[in-house]
N, C-alpha and C positions, 0 to 999 in steps of 0.2 A: 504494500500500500504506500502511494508516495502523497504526502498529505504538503498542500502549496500555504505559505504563508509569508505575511507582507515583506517580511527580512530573505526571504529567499525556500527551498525547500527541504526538505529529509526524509528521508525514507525509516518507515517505521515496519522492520524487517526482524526475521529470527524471530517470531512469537513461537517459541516452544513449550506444549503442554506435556510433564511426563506425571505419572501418577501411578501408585500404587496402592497398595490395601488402608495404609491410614495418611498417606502425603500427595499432596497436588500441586506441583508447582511449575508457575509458568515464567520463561524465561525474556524477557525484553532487552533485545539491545538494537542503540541508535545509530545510524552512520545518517552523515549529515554531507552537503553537498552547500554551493553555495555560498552566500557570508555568513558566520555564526556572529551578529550582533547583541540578541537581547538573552545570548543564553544564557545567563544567571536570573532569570523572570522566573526560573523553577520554583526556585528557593521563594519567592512570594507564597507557593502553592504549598510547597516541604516543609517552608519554616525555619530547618536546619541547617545551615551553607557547607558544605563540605571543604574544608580548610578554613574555617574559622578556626579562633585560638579561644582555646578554655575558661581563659581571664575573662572572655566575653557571658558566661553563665556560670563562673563560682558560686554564688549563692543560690543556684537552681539546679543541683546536681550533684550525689552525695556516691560515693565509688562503691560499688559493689563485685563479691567472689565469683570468679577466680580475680584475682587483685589485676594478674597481668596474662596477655593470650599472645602466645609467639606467632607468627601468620606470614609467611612469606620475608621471611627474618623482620619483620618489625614487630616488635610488642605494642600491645593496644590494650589502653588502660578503660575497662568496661565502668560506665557510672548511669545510672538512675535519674531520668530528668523528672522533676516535680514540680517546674515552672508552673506559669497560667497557660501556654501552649496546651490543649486538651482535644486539639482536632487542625487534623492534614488532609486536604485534598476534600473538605468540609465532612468528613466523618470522624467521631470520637474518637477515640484513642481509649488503648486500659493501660498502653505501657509503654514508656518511651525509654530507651537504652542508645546510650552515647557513645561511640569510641573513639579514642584520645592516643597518637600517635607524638608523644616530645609535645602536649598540650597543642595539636593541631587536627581538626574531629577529621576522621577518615572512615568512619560508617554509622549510619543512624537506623535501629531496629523499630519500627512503630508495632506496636500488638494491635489487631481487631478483635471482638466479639465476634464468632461466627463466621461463614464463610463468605466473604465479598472481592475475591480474586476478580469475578466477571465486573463488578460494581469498579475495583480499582483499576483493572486495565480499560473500561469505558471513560472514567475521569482521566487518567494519563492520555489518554485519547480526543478525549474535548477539550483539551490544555490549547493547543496549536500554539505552542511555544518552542524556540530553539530549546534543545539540551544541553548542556557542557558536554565535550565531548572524553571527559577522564570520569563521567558519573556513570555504573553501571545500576541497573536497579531490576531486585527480585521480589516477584510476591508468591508468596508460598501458603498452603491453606496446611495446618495438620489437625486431622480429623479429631485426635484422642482428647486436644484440649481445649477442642472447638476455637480454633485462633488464626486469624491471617495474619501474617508476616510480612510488612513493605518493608524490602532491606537497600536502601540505597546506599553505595560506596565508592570511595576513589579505584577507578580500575586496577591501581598499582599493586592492591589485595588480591588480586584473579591472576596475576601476570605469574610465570610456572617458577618458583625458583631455582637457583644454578650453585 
């Protein structure tokens, strides 16, 4: 699907559904063509900017175990956001989980109630906004704890290590 918009277009390509007996998750990645001008417009929609620095939410986020998670040789320091932030892409939220690379965020976990994998990829969908092109983003539904998972990150976390 190549979707046109006023800054130029992108194709919104690789929609992979794999699913098993209790996980369903579908795969979204962007390649972009054209000028990438307003692609930080996401972050209006996310809330969370991917390379913000920490100092920017200290009193809105308290660290949580495992303390540190090794991931492609970087450690990422996992923390609890409990701001007033309560809703992305205009559905609620139960849980927001930060990760913190040298105090610089490089993935943001949102929990949903329920399954709305179909509901998040129609609003990623009705955005018609550039993307960044280092932001990858997962939604994953798992049956057992009834929860969607929007996992957006800096792709440098996917890249294989050596």
């Amino acid at each position: 699907m190549i979707i046109y918009v006023p800054n130029g277009i992108y194709n919104l390509y690789d929609i992979k559904i794999t699913q098993n007996l209790h996980v369903k998750t579908i795969y979204l990645r962007w390649f972009f063509y054209a000028q990438i001008q307003m692609k930080n417009e996401i972050y209006s929609y996310l809330k969370f900017k991917i390379g913000e620095e920490s100092y920017e939410r200290e009193w809105e986020i308290i660290p949580i175990a495992p303390y540190v998670i090794l991931e492609n040789k970087l450690s990422l320091e996992p923390y609890e956001y409990f701001g007033e932030i309560s809703e992305l892409l205009g559905i609620k939220s139960s849980k927001i989980i930060l990760y913190y690379n040298a105090d610089i965020l490089m993935r943001v976990e949102v929990y949903y109630r329920g399954d709305l994998t179909k509901v998040l990829v129609s609003e990623l969908n009705n955005l018609n906004i550039m993307l960044p092109t280092n932001l990858n983003i997962l939604i994953n539904y798992v049956q057992d704890g009834d929860l969607t998972l929007l996992l957006y990150q800096n792709k440098i976390l996917l890249q294989n290590s050596t």
